[in-house]
C-alpha positions in Angstrom: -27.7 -87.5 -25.2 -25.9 -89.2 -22.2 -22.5 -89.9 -22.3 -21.0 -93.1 -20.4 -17.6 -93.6 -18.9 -16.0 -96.4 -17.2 -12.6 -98.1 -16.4 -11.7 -101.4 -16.1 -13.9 -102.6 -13.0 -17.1 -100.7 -13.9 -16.6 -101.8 -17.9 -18.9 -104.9 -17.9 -21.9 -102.5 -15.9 -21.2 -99.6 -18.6 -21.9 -102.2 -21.2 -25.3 -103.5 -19.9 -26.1 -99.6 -18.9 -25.4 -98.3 -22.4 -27.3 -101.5 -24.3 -30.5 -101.0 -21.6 -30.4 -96.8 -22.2 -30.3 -97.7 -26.1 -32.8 -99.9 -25.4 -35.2 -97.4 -24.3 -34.4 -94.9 -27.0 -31.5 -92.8 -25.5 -28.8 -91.8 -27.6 -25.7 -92.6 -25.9 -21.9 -91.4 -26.4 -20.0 -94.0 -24.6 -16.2 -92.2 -23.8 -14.2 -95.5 -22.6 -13.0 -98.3 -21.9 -13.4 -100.4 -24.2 -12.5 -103.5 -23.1 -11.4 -104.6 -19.5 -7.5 -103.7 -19.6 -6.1 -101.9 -16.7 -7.3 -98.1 -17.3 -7.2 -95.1 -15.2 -10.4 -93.9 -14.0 -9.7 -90.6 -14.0 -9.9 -90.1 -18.2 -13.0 -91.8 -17.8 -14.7 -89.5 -15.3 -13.3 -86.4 -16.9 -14.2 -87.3 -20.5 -17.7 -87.4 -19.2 -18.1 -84.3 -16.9 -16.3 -82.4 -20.0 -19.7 -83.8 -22.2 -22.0 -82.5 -19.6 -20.5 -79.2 -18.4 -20.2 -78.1 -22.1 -24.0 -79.0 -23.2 -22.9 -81.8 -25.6 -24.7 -84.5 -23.3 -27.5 -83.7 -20.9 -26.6 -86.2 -18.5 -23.4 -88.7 -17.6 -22.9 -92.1 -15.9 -19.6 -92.8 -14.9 -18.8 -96.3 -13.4 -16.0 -98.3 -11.6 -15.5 -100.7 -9.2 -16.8 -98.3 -6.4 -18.6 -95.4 -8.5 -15.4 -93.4 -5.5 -13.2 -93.0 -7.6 -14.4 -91.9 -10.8 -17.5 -89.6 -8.9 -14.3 -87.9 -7.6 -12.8 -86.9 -11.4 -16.2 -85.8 -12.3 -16.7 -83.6 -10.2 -13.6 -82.1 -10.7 -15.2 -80.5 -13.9 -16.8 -77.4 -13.2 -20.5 -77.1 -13.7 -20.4 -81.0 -13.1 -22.8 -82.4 -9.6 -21.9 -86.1 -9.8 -23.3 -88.1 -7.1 -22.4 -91.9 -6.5 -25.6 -93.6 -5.6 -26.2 -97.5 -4.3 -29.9 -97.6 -4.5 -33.0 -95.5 -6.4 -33.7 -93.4 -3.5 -30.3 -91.7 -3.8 -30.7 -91.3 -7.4 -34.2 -89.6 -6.5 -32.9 -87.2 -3.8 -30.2 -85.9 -5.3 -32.0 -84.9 -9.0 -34.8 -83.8 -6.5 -32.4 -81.4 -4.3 -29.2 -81.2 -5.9 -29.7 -81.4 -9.6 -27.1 -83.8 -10.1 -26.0 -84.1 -13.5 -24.1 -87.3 -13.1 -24.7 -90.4 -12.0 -22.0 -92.5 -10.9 -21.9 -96.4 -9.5 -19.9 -98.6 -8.4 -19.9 -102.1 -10.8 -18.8 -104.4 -8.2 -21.6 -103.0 -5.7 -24.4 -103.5 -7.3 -26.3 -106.1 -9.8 -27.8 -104.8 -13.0 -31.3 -105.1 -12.2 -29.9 -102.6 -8.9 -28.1 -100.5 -12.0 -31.3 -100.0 -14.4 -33.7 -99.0 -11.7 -31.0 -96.4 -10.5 -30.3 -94.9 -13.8 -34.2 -94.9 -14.5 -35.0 -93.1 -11.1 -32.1 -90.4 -12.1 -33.0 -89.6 -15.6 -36.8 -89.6 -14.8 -36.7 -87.4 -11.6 -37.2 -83.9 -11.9 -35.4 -81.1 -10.3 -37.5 -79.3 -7.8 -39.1 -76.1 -7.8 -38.4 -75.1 -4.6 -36.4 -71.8 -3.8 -34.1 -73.6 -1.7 -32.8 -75.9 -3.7 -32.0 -73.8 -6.5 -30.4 -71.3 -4.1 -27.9 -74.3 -2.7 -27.4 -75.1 -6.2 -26.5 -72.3 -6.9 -23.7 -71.8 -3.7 -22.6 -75.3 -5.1 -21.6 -73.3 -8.5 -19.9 -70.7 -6.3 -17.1 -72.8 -5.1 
């Protein structure tokens, strides 16, 4: 399952997101907003690092005007490696290196063609099997 967050500025790119990941089959647990009222994103970013960190969802996308913002409450969940990314490369470096759990973007950066080759690139990229990745994972935890 992959849980989906958003606030106000990132609600209309959480929508498209969540319909698209349906879309292929994903089961998704969409956390908020619901509509495009003035929210905080911190709720938002939280709600879905507290879905990955406890096993409930395997990955998150969390979304606002930036992906800043809410890719900073994410990863203020332990166990959560959120990383804002702008284009697929990103998304594929840092499942391939730092086996990043969520994916954050910003919905007034990028279009939604941008957005589904992003989240495609994340959720199909494998981490790697090299030592040193796993051992700077690992240090990541430690802090």
């Amino acid at each position: 399952m992959i849980a989906i967050g958003s606030d106000h500025g990132g609600f209309t790119l959480k929508e498209e997101v969540s319909k698209y990941l349906q879309a292929k089959g994903y089961e998704v647990k969409d956390v908020g907003c619901y509509d495009l009222s003035s929210v905080d994103y911190p709720a938002y970013g939280h709600a879905v690092g507290k879905a990955v960190a406890s096993g409930e969802c395997e990955f998150g996308i969390v979304i606002c005007t930036t992906g800043i913002g809410i890719s900073i409450a994410a990863n203020k969940v332990k166990g959560v490696r959120c990383a804002l990314c702008s284009e697929p490369y990103s998304a594929r470096m840092t499942r391939e290196h730092n086996n990043a759990n969520v994916l954050a973007m910003g919905g007034g950066l990028i279009g939604t063609n941008m957005a589904f080759q992003i989240v495609d690139t994340f959720l199909n990229t494998e981490f790697s099997v090299e030592e040193k990745h796993h051992r700077r994972v690992n240090l990541l935890e430690e802090v």
